[in-house]
C-alpha positions in Angstrom: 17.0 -4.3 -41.6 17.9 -2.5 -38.6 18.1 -4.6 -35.2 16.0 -3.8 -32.2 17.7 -3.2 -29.5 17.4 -4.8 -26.4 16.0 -1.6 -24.7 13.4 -1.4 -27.1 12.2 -5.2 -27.1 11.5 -4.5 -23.7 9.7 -1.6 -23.7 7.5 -3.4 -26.4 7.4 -6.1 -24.0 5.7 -4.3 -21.6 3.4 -2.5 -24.0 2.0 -5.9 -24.7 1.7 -6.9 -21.5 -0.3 -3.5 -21.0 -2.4 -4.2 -23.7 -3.1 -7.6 -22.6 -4.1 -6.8 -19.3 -6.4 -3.9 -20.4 -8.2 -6.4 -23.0 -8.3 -8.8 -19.7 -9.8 -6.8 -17.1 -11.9 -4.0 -19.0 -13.5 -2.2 -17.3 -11.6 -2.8 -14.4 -12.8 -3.6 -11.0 -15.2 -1.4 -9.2 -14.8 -1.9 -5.1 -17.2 -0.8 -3.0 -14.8 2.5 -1.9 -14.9 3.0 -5.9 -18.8 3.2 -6.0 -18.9 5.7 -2.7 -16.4 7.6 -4.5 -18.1 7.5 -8.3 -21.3 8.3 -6.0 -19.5 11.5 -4.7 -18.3 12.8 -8.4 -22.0 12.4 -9.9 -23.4 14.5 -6.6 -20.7 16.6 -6.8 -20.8 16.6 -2.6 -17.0 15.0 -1.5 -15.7 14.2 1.7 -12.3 13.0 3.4 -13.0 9.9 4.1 -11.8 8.6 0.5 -9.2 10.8 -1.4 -11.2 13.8 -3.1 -7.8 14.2 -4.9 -8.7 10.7 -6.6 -12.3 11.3 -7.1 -12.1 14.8 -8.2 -10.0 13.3 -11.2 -12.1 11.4 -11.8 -14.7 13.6 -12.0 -13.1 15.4 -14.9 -13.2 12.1 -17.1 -16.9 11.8 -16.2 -17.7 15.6 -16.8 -16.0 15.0 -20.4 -18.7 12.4 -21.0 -16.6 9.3 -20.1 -18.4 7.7 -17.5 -18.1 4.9 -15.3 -14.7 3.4 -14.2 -13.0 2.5 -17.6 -10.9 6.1 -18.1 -9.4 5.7 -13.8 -8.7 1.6 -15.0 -7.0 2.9 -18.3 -5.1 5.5 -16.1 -3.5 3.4 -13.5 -2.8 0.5 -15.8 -0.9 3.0 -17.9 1.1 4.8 -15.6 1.7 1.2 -13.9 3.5 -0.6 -17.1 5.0 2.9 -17.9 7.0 2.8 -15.1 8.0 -0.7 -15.1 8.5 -0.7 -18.8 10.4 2.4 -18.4 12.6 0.3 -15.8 12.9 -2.6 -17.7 14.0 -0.8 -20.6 17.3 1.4 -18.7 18.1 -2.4 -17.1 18.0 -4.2 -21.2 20.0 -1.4 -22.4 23.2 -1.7 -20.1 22.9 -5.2 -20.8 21.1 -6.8 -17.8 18.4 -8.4 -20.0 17.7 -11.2 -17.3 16.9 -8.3 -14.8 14.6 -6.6 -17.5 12.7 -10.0 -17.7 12.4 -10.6 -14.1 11.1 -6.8 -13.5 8.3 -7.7 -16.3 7.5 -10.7 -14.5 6.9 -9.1 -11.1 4.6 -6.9 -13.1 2.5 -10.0 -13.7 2.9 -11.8 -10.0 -0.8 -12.8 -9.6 -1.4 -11.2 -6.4 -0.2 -8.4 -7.1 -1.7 -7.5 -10.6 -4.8 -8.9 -9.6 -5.4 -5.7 -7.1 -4.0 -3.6 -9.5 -6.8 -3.7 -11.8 -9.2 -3.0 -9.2 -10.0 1.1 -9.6 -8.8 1.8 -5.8 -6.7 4.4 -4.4 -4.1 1.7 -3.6 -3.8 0.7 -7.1 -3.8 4.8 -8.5 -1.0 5.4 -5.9 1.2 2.6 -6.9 1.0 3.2 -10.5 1.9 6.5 -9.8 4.7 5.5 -7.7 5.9 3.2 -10.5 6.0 5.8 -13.6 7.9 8.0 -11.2 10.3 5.8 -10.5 10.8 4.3 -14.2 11.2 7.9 -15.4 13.7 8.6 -12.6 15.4 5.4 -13.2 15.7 5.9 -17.4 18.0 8.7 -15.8 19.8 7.6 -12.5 20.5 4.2 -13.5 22.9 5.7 -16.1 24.3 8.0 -14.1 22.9 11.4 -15.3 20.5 14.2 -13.7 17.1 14.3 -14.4 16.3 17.0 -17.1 14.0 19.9 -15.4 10.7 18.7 -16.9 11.6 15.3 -16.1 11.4 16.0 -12.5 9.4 18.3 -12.8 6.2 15.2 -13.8 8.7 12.6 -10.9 7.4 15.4 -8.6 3.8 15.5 -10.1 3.5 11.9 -9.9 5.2 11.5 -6.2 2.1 14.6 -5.3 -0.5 12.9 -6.6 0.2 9.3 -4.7 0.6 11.4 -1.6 -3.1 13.0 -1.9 -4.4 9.5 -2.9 -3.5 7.5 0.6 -2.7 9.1 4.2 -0.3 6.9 4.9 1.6 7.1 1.4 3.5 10.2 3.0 6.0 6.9 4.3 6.3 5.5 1.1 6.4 9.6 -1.1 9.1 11.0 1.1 12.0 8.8 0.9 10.9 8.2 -2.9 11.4 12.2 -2.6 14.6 12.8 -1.6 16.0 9.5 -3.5 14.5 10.4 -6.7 14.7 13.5 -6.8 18.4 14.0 -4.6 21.8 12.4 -5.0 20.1 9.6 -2.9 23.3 9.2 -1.1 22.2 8.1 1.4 25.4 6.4 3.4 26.2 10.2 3.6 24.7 12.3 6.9 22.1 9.1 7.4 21.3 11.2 10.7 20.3 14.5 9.3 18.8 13.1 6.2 16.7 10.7 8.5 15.3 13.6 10.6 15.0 16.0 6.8 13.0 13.5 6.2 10.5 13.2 9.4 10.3 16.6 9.3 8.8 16.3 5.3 6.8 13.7 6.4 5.1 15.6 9.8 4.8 18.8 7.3 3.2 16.9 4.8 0.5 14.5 6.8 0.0 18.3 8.7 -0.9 19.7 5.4 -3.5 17.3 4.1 -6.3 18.3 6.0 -5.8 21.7 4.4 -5.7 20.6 1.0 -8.5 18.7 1.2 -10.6 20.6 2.9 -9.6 24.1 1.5 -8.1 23.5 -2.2 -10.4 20.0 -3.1 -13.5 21.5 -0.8 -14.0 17.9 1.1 -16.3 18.1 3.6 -14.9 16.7 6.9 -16.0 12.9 8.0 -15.2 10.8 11.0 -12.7 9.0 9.7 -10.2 10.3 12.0 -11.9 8.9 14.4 -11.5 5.7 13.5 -7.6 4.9 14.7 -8.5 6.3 18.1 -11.7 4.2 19.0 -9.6 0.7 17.3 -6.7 1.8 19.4 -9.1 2.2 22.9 -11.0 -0.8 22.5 -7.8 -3.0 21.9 -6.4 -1.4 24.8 -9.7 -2.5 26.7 -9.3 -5.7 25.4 -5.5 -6.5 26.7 -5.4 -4.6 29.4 -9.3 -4.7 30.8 -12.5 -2.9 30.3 -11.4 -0.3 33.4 -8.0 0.8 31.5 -10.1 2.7 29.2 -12.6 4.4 31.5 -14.2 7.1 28.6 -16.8 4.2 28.3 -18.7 2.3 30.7 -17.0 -1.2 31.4 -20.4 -2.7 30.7 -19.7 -1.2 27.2 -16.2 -2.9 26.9 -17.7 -6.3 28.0 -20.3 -6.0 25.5 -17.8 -5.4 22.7 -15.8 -8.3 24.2 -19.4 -10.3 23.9 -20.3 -9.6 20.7 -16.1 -10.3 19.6 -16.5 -6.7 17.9 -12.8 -6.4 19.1 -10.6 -8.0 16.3 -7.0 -8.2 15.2 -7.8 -7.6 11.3 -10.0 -4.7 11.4 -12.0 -2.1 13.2 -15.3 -2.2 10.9 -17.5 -3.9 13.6 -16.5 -1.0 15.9 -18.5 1.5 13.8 -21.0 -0.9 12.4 -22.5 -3.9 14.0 -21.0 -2.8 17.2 -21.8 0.6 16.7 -22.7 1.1 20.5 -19.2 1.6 20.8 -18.3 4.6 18.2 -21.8 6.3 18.9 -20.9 5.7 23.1 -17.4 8.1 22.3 -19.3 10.2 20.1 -20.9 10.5 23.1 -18.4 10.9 26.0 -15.3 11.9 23.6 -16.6 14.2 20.7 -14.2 16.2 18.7 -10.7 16.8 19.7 -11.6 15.4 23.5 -10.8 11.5 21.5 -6.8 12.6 20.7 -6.6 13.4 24.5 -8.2 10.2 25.6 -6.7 8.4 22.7 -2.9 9.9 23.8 -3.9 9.9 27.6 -4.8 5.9 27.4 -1.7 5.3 25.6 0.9 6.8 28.0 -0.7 5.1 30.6 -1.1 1.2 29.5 2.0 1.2 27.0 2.1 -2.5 27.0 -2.0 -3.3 26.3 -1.3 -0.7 23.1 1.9 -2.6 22.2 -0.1 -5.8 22.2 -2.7 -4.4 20.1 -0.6 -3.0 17.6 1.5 -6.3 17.5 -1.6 -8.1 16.9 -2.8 -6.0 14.3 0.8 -5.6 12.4 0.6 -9.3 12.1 -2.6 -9.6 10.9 -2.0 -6.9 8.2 1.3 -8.4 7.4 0.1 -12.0 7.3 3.0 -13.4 9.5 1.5 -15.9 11.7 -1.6 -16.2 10.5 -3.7 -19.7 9.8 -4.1 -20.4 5.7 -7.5 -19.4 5.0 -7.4 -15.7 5.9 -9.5 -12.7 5.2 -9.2 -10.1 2.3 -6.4 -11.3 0.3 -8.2 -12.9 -2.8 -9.1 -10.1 -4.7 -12.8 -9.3 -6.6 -13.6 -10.9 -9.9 -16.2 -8.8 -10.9 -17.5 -5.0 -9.2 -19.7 -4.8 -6.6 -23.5 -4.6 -7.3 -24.4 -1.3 -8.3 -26.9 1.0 -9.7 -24.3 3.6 -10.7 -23.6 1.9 -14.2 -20.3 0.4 -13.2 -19.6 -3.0 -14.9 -17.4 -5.5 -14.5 -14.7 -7.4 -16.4 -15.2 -10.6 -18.0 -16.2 -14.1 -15.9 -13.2 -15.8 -17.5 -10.8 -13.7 -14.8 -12.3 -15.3 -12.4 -9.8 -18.4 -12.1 -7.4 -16.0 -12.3 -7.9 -14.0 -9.5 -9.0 -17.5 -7.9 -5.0 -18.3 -8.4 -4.2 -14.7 -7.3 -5.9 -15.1 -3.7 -3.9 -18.6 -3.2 -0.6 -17.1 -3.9 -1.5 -14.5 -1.8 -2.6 -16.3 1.5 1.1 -18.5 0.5 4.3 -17.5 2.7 5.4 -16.5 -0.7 3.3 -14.2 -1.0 2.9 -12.6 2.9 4.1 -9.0 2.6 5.9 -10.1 6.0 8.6 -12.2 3.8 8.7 -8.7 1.3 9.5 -6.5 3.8 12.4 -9.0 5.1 13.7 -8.9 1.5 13.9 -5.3 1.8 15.1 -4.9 5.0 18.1 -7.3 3.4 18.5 -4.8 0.5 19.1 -1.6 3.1 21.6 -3.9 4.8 24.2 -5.3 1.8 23.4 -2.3 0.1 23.7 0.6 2.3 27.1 1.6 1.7 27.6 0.9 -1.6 27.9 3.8 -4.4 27.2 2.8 -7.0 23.7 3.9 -9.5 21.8 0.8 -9.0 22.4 0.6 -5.4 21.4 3.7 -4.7 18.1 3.1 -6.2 17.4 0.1 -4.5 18.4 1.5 -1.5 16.1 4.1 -2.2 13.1 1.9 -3.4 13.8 -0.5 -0.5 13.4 2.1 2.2 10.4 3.3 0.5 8.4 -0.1 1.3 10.2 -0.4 4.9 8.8 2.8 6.3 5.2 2.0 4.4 4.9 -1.4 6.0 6.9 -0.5 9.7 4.0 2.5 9.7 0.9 0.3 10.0 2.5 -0.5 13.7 0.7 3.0 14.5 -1.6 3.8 11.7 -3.5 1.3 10.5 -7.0 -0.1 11.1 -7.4 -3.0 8.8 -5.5 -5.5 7.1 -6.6 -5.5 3.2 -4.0 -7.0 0.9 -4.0 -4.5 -1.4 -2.3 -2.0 0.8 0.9 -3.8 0.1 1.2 -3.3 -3.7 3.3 -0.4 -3.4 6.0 -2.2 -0.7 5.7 -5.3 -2.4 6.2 -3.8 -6.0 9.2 -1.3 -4.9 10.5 -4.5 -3.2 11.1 -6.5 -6.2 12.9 -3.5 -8.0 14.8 -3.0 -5.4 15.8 -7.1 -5.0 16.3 -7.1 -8.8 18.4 -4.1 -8.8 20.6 -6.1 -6.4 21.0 -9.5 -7.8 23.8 -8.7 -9.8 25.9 -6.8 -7.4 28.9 -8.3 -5.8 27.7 -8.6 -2.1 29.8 -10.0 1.0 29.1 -13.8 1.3 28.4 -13.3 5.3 26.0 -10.8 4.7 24.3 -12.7 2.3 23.9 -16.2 4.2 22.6 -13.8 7.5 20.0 -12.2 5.0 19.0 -15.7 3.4 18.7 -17.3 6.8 16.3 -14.3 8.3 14.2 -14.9 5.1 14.2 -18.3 5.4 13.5 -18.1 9.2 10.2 -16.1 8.3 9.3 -18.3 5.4 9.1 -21.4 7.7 7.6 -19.4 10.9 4.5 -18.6 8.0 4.5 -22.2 6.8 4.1 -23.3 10.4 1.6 -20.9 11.1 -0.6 -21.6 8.4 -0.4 -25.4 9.1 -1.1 -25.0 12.8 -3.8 -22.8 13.1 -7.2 -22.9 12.5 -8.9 -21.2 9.5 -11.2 -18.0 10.1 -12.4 -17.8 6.3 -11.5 -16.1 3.1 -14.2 -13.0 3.2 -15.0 -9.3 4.7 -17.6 -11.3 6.6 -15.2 -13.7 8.3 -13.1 -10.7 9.1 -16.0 -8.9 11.1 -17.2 -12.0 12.6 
């Protein structure tokens, strides 16, 4: 009897593991973005303020006659153990079979495959990001050029993860040119560093066109959103007179009612919605970007705070123990759209899942140190491995370095991608001889953030574990 090989036992591995998690988790988790989106297909009226890309997929699934969220769940979770089956495979095959185990087991980290089974956009992009960069890897890792229809779906898949999330643009582009390039990236770092802003202004200035024009979204306020989060932080820091657009009896009121938070905008637009329908009022249209900008330039250091505030928050740095939106759903939101929801016995599970999460192991702050290591000790090497990582790692840096200026709340599950392209990249590493100095500096920064977290979460009080704690 022939003997499996070693690339094969882990490809099967992660079959399993699919299966497994499918049998777990059917349907999959429905969110409430997933029911305003599944409300959008049935009406067949979309807007931009979830991806149409996403729900227009969808929408083909449900006009075949498969309806609810099962055929998105099965999607995601397949392209999701493709890609890490694919890279788990390439790494048994040239005989790293330690590496292969340890890329299957960050496939079942609790906090992150807990979110992944939740039928989100997060969870659609970074299976899509995964099967690109397992059928990429099946290729670079042994040092050969991707056939033409292999990068041809690489490019596919990188397309599709960029219509999915606004801000995946940070996470698509370097994936882009590392994937789908030499990723040589010790070589004209300056030139491929400004190729690369360039893709990603082009690219975040062509998504309003695509979705309104090619996926016929109707517009929604959601660009509003960053502007009136960014002008009432600045009211907050710097005082209710730095932001003039609104009454200061407006800004107190919002300081009153402690509508201004560091997790979130939400009770800007809803509970304190005196504030978003006051700009409607006195900034409509374009008018909030020039208030927005004008603001900015003017009380640097008030925005600077904010952001800081908020990059922690979404980070989960300094934070107490007990803290919003990291334990993710056991079952779907009630609904009267016919979307179920997995089986009760998850629920300790996912229980487990949100621990982890709120731990300093599992703060994407302590990920994104690990990867910042990676570009450091692996930057100049040339070799096919650390290209990759170098590659992968850069990938999550420029995701999580862009919610300093983009971001408006601080959900957990918009980490999966960093977190997930982290561990590759880590794992890709391990084996490769690095300089001893380099490596105690790296360990030491990690260990310096682990215990700042541990401290934090000692030391501070708890704000609770739910969307309601987050929007007081």
């Amino acid at each position: 009897m022939k003997r499996v090989s070693p690339a094969a036992r882990a490809a099967l591995a992660a079959l399993l593991l699919c299966l497994a998690m499918l049998a777990l988790f059917w349907p999959g988790v429905a969110m409430f973005d997933s029911l305003n989106q599944y409300a959008q297909l049935r009406s067949g009226s979309y807007d931009d303020w979830h991806p149409p890309a996403m729900a227009r997929f969808w929408a083909l699934f449900h006009g075949a006659g498969w309806h609810g969220q099962a055929p998105m769940f099965l999607f995601q979770m397949l392209l999701y153990w493709t890609g890490l089956g694919l890279f788990a495979a390439v790494l048994a095959r040239q005989g790293s079979r330690a590496a292969a185990a340890a890329v299957l087991l960050l496939g079942i980290w609790p906090p992150i495959i807990g979110w992944q089974v939740a039928v989100l956009k997060d969870a659609q992009m970074a299976g899509a990001l995964l099967a690109a960069t397992g059928l990429a890897a099946w290729r670079r890792l042994r040092d050969r050029p991707l056939p033409r229809r292999a990068a041809l779906l690489v490019g596919l898949l990188l397309l599709y993860a960029t219509l999915v999330r606004i801000n995946a643009v940070f996470a698509t582009v370097p994936l882009a040119f590392g994937l789908l390039g030499q990723g040589e990236w010790r070589r004209q770092p300056v030139r491929r560093g400004a190729m690369m802003l360039a893709a990603m202004v082009a690219v975040l200035a062509a998504l309003p066109l695509v979705n309104h024009g090619l996926l016929r979204a109707g517009a929604s306020d959601v660009g509003r959103a960053l502007p009136t989060y960014d002008l009432a932080g600045i009211a907050h820091h710097a005082g209710p007179e730095a932001v003039p657009v609104l009454p200061a009896e407006v800004w107190r009121a919002a300081e009153a009612e402690r509508c201004i938070r560091p997790i979130l905008w939400d009770p800007l637009g809803d509970r304190c919605d005196f504030v978003a329908d006051g700009l409607a009022v006195t900034a409509p249209g374009r008018k909030l970007t020039e208030v927005w900008l004008v603001t900015i330039a003017r009380h640097p250091m008030a925005y600077a705070a904010h952001r800081l505030a908020h990059w922690n928050a979404t980070m989960r740095w300094l934070v107490p123990w007990r803290y919003p939106l990291a334990e993710p759903q056991s079952d779907s939101e009630p609904n009267m759209l016919g979307l179920g929801s997995p089986s009760p016995r998850i629920a300790p599970l996912q229980k487990l899942a949100g621990m982890l999460a709120e731990s300093p192991l599992g703060a994407p702050i302590l990920w994104l140190s690990a990867a910042l290591a990676v570009l450091a000790l692996g930057w100049r090497r040339d070799d096919g491995r650390s290209r990759l990582a170098v590659t992968l790692a850069l990938s999550a840096v420029l995701t999580e370095l862009a919610f300093l200026v983009i971001s408006v709340a601080a959900d957990y599950r918009y980490h999966l991608w960093a977190m997930l392209a982290t561990g590759l990249a880590v794992v890709l590493m391990a084996g490769a001889p690095l300089p001893r100095r380099g490596m105690r500096i790296a360990l030491g920064a990690l260990l310096l953030v682990g215990a700042t977290s541990v401290v934090a979460r000692i030391a501070l009080p708890p704000v609770g574990e739910t969307y309601t704690d987050a929007a007081g």
